[in-house]
N, C-alpha and C positions, 0 to 999 in steps of 0.2 A: 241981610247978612249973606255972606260968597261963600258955598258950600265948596270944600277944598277934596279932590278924590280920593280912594283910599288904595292906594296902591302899596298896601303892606301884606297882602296874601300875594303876589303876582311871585317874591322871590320864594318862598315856600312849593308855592308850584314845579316851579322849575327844582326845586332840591328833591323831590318828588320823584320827578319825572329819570334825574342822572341815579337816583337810587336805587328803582327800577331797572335801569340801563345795567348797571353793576352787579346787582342781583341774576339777571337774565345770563349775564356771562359767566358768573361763578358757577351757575349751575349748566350751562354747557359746556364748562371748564369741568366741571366734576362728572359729567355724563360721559366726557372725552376721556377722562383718569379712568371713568370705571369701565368703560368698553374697551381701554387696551390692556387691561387689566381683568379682562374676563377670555382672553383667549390665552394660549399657551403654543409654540412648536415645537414636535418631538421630530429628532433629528432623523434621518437615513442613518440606518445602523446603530440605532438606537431604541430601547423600549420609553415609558414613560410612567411615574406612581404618581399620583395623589399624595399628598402631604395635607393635610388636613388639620392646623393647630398642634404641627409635631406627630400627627399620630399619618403612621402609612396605611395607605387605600392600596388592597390584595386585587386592584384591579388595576391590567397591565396595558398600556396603550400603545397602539402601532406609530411607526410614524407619521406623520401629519398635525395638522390643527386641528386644536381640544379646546373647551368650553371647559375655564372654571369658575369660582365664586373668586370676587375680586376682595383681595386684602387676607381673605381666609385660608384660603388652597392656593398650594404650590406644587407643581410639576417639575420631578427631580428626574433626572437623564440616566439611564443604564447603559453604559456602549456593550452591545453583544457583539462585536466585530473581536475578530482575532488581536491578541493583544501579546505583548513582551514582556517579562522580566526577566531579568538576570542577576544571577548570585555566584558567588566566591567562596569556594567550601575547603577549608584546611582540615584534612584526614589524615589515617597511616592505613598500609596496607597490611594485607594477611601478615608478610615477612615482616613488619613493623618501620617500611620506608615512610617516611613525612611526603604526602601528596598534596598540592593546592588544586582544587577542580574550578574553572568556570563554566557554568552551566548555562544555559539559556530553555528557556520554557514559553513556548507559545501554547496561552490556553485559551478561553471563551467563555461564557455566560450564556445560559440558557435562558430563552425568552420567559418559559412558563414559570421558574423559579426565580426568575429575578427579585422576586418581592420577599422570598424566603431567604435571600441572600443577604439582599439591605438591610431587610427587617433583624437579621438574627448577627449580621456582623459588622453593615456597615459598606462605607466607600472604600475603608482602608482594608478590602481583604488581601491585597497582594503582599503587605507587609505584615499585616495579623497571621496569616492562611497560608499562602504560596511559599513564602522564604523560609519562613521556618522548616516546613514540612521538607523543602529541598534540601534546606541543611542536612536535616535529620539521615534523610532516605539515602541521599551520597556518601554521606561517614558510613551510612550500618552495609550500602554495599560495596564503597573500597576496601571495607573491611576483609568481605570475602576473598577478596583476589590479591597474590604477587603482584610488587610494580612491576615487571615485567608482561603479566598477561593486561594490566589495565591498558597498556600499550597494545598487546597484539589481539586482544580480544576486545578492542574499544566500541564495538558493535554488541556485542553482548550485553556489557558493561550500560550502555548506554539504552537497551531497550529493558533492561533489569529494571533501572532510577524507572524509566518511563511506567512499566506499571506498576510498581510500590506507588508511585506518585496519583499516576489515574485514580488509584483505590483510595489513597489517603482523600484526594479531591472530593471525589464523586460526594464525599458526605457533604458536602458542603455546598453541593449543587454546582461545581465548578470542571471542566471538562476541557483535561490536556491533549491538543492537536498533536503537538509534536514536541521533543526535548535535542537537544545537541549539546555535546559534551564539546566544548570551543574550545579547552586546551586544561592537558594535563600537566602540573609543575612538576617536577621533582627538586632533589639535593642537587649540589654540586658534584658529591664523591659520586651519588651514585646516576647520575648524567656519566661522567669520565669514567666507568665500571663495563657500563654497557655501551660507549664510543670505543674501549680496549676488548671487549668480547667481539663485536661489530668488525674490529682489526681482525682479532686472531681468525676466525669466521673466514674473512673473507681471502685470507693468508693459507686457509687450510683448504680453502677451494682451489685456491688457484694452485693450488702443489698436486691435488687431487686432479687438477686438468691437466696440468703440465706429464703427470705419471700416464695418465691416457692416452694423453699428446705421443709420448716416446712409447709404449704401448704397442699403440697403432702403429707407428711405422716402422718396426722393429718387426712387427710383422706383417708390413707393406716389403720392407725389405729380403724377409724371406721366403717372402710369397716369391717376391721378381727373382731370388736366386735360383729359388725351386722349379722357376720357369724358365731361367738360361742353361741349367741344368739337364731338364727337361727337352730341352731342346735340343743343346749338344747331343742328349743321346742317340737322340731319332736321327739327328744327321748320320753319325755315325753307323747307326742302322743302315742308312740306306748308303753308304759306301760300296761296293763289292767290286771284286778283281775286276768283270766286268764292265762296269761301271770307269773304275783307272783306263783301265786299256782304250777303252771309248775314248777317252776325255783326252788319253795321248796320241790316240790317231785322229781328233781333231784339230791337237797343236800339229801335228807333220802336216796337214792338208791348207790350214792357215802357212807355215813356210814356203809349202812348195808352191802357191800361189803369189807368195811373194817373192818368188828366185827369178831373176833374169834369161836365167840358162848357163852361165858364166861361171867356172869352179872358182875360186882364191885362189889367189896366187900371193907369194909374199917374198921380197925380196929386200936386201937390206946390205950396204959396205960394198967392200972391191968383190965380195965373195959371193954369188949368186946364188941362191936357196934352187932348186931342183925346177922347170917351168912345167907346170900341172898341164898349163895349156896344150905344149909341145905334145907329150904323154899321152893327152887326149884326141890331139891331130892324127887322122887315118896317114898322111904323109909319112908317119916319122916310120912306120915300117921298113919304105923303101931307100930312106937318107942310111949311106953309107961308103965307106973306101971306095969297096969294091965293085961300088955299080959304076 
């Protein structure tokens, strides 16, 4: 009788063996899940907490790569870099004008408190914490001022908000850099109140320069009278008979420099005027009848 082979374990083998194969890669598939899943990067400018099944770890990470439990712990970001918000504050002031303020507030986060921050308020502190507090702290100090000094004392005005605001922060471990008061609104009436004072103002200046103006030369003018005045008299002064007589025997000297030697003569019609010449002739002595 023909013994026939048993070739019924051979495929079992082989199912064996791809089981194995499958096996091997789910679990360096799960090796690869858990070791990307056991590191974490905390950013530049940024701290790093622990989360641990919801519950925060008071221990604050610098930036770089951190080592946590995979699946269990999570690494939540603090940005401590300077940051922005801005708010829109409807007030009235001392005198009872309607003011809108927009504010802007750069504040910061402290590395050491970070975790007293999260822990006790949250991601949302800018809208929990910062706005509100700006609201408040803007109304209680437009209050104190005229709309007119929020305008000329807008420095004041604006370093007042900044420490109400530091003090109100600091509880909360939060720390304002800086504050700017970006633009104060008013009414309509009283916008066109203070463009009609702004007129008369500058209307009352120029009347007040103008009065100077003629001022001054009113007594520019009388200064230069005082001074032709002045002057005349000294000439005067120094006239003297003296002086005339001088000044005439320099016009005869100017003449006699310009005379020929020749006297005038003048003659005119059939009628002969008298000849100076003749007259002056040594001749005319001896002309006559009788010589």
């Amino acid at each position: 009788m023909e013994t026939v082979p048993n070739t019924s374990k051979q495929p079992s083998g082989k199912r064996t063996n791809v089981g194995k194969g499958i096996a091997a890669a789910i679990v360096v598939l799960i090796v690869i899940i858990l070791s990307l899943n056991s590191f974490s990067q905390v950013q530049y400018g940024h701290v790093g907490l622990y989360k641990t099944f919801g519950r925060l770890n008071d221990n604050v990470l610098e930036p770089g790569i951190h080592l946590k439990l995979p699946f269990v712990q999570t690494i939540i970001q603090v940005n401590t870099q300077v940051a922005k918000t801005e708010t829109d504050t409807s007030a009235s002031s001392k005198d009872l004008q309607p003011v809108s303020t927009h504010v802007a507030v750069n504040y910061s986060i402290q590395k050491e408190t970070a975790y007293r921050l999260m822990n006790n308020i949250g991601g949302s502190y800018d809208t929990v914490i910062i706005n509100p507090a700006i609201q408040e702290i803007v109304k209680e100090v437009t209050a104190r001022y005229p709309a007119e000094d929020l305008i000329a004392k807008r420095d004041a005005v604006a370093g007042e908000i900044s420490e109400n605001l530091k003090n109100r922060l600091a509880k909360y471990d939060l720390v304002v850099n800086d504050i700017n008061i970006v633009n104060f609104k008013f009414s309509d009436a009283f916008n066109q109140s203070i463009e009609a004072k702004q007129v008369a103002q500058q209307q009352a200046l120029k009347a007040e320069n103008d009065l100077k103006r003629i001022e001054i030369e009113a007594k520019q003018k009388v200064a230069q009278a005082q001074a032709e005045a002045e002057s005349l008299k000294l000439k005067k002064q120094e006239v003297t008979p003296e002086l005339v007589q001088l000044k005439q025997i320099e016009v005869q000297e100017k003449a006699l420099e310009k005379w020929d030697g020749r006297l005038p003569s003048v003659t005119g019609g059939a009628t002969p005027f008298i000849d100076l010449n003749s007259i002056a002739s040594p001749n005319a002595k001896t002309t006559g009848p009788n010589q």
